[in-house]
Each structure stands twice: as structure tokens, then as C-alpha cells.
C-alpha positions in Angstrom: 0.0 0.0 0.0 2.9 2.3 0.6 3.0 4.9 -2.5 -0.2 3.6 -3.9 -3.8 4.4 -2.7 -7.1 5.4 -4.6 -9.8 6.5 -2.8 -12.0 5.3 -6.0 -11.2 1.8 -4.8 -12.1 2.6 -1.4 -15.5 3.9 -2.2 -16.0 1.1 -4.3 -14.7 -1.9 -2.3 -16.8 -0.3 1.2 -19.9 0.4 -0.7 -19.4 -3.7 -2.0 -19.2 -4.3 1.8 -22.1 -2.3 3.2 -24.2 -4.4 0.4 -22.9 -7.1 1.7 -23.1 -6.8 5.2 -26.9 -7.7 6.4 -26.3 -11.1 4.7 -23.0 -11.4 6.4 -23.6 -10.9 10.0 -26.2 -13.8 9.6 -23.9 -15.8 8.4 -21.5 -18.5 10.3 -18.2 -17.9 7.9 -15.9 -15.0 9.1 -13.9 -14.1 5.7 -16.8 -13.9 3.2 -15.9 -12.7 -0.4 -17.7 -9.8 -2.0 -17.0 -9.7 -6.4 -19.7 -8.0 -8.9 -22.1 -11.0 -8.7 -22.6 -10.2 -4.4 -22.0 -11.8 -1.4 -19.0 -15.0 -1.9 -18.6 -14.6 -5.6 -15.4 -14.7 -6.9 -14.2 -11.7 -8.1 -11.0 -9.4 -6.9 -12.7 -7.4 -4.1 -11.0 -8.0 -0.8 -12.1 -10.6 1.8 -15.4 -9.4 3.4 -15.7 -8.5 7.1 -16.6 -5.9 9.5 -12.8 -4.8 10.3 -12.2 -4.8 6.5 -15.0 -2.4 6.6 -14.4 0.1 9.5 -10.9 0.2 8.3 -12.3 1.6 4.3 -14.7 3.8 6.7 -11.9 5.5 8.4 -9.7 6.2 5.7 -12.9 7.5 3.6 -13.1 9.9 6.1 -10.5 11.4 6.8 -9.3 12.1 3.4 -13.7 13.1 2.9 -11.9 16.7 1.9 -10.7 15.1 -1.4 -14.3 12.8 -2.7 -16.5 14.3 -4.5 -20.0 15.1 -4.5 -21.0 11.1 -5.3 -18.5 10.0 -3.8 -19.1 11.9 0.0 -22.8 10.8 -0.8 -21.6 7.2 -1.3 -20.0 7.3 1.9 -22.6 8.4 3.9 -24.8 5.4 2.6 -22.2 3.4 3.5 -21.9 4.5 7.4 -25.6 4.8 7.5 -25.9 1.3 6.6 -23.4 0.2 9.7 -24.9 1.7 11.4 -28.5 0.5 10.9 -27.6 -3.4 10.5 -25.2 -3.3 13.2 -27.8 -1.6 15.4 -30.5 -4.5 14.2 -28.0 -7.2 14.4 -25.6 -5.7 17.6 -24.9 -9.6 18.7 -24.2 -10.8 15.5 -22.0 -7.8 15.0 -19.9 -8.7 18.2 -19.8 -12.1 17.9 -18.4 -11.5 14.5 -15.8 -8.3 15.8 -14.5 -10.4 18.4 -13.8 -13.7 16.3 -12.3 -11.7 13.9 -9.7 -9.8 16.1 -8.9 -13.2 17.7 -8.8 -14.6 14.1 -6.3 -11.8 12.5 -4.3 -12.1 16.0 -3.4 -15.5 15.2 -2.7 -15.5 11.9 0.1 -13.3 12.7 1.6 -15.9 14.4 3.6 -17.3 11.8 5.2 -14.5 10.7 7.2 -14.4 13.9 7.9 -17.8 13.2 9.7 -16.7 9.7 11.4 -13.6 10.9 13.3 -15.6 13.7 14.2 -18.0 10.9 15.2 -15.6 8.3 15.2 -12.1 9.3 15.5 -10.8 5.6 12.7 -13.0 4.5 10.3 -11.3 7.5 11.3 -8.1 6.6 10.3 -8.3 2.8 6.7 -9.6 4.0 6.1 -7.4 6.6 3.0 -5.7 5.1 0.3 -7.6 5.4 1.0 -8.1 9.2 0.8 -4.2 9.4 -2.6 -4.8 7.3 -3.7 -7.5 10.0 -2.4 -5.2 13.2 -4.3 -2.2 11.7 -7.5 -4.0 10.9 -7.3 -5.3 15.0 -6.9 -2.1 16.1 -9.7 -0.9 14.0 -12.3 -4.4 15.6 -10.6 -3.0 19.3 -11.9 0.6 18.9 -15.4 -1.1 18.4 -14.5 -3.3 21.4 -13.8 -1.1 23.5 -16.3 1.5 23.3 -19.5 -1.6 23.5 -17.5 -2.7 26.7 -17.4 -6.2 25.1 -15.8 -8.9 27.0 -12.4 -9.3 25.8 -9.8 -10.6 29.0 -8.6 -13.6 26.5 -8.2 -11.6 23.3 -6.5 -8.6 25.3 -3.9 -11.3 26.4 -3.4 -12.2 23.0 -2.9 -8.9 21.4 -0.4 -7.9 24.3 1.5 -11.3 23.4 1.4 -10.3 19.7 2.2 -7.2 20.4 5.5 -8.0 22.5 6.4 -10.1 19.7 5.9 -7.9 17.3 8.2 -4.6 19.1 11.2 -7.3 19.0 11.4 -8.0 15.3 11.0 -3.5 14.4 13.4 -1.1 14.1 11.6 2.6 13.5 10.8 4.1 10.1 8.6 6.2 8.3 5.3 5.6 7.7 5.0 2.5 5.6 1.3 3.6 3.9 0.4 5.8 1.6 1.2 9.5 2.6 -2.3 10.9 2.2 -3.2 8.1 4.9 -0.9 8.9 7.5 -3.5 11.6 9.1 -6.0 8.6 9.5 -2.8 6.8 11.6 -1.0 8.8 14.1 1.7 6.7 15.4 0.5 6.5 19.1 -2.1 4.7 18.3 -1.2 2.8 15.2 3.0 2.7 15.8 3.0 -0.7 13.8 2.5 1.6 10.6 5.9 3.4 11.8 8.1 0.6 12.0 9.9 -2.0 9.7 11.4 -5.5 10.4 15.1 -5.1 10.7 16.8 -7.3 8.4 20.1 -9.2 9.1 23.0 -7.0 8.9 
């Protein structure tokens, strides 16, 4: 994603989403697909779920200055429809949020496992576990503010988490520039660092 970002994309692949999503809250499967034909139809839109979603949302709007009149309209369909099935479906919603962080959480596992193995290989694959991270952070913020219980997954994260500080070295933002006002490094310091590679 670093040097490469188009808000056209966005606004396409979160409206997809917000289609989606009624159907995909009632659903058991936690990585749905969303392609031109709907809900898990091949195609080359990104996996479907509610963190892939919220994280679309937030960059939408903070970069909201630079859509257009469609586009700002498109948007606000699209949080008005998060709003609306999540507010119908709230236990589906959680059930799904909280699966999902667990689920993104633990696929970073292996990475870990690489980078001790080959510390050059870990740093040229580094990306999608900044994806992952971001997207969990993204789930946490929904987390957090609906009080949902989460003792297990917060162990997780800070075990992830520990991992992850001892494989990164600091560095500039690793996204897109016109993203980095959506990420302040406090909050989102994964997006600031790099695996450092053998020397």
C-alpha cells in the first residue's frame, strides 16, 4: 500500500461491503468474499468482514476533503448502513468483531515464526502483518467502546504485540502519505516501524 492508494477503490470496495453486510452478519463464515455477482462470488474485491469495513470507513473519512459530490454521498450510505444493521444485528456484530480480532491475532503468528528463521525473508513480507495489526486495532476501537468482554483476546494482542516490538526497528510511515492523518503513530506505531533485516 505504501505509494499507492485510490480513494476510488475505497469507495468502491466499502460500498461492496455495506451491500454485503446484512447477509454477512447472519452468516457462520468469518472471511466472506464480495466480487460484482454479491455476497461470496469470486471476483477481486478483498475478503469481506466488519474490520475490512471500519478500516475503508476511516480512511474515507478522513481524506472526505478530497471525494466528491458522489463520492461523500456514497460514503454516507455506507456509514448509514453500519450503522443501521449493526444496530439491528448488535450480537451478531460482536460475535463477528470479536472472532475476527482473535482470528487476525493469530494468523500473525507465523510470521514471527519466519522472521526468527530468516530475518530478511520477514522483513520483505512485513506488510500484510501491518494490514492485520491495523485491521485489529480498527475491531478494538469497536471493542472497547461496546465494553465487550475481551480478557482472552487482550492477552493475546499484548502477546502479539510484544512479539511484534522485538522484530521493528523505527521508520517512516509505511502507507500511503495521504493516509498517514488517519494513523498517528500513538495509536497505530505498527504503521511506523519495519522488520530489521540481518545486517
Amino acid at each position: 500500500m505504501s505509494g499507492n492508494y485510490s480513494i476510488s477503490r475505497d469507495v468502491e470496495e466499502v460500498e461492496a461491503m455495506a451491500k454485503a453486510l446484512p447477509h454477512y452478519v447472519r452468516q457462520d463464515m468469518l472471511y466472506g468474499s464480495v466480487g460484482s455477482g454479491g455476497l461470496f462470488s469470486s471476483g477481486n474485491m478483498p475478503s469481506m468482514t466488519i474490520g475490512a469495513l471500519l478500516m475503508r470507513m476511516r480512511r474515507l473519512h478522513v481524506v472526505r476533503d478530497q471525494l466528491d459530490q458522489k463520492q461523500l454521498a456514497r460514503l454516507r450510505k455506507v456509514e448509514h448502513r453500519y450503522e443501521e444493521v449493526c444496530g439491528e444485528w448488535r450480537f451478531h456484530c460482536e460475535q463477528k468483531i470479536l472472532r475476527e480480532a482473535n482470528s487476525r491475532l493469530d494468523a500473525m503468528l507465523p510470521f514471527f515464526s519466519e522472521y526468527r528463521k530468516n530475518p530478511d525473508f520477514g522483513a520483505q513480507v512485513y506488510k500484510p502483518e501491518a494490514l492485520r495489526r491495523t485491521i485489529v486495532q480498527e475491531l478494538l476501537f469497536v471493542i472497547e467502546e461496546n465494553q465487550l468482554e475481551n480478557d482472552d483476546l487482550e492477552k493475546k494482542l499484548q502477546a502479539v504485540d510484544g512479539q511484534l516490538r522485538g522484530c521493528v526497528g523505527k521508520s517512516d510511515f509505511i502507507w500511503a502519505e495521504i493516509l498517514q492523518p488517519a494513523y498517528p503513530e500513538e495509536g497505530f506505531w505498527w504503521l511506523y516501524r519495519r522488520p530489521v533485516p540481518r545486517r
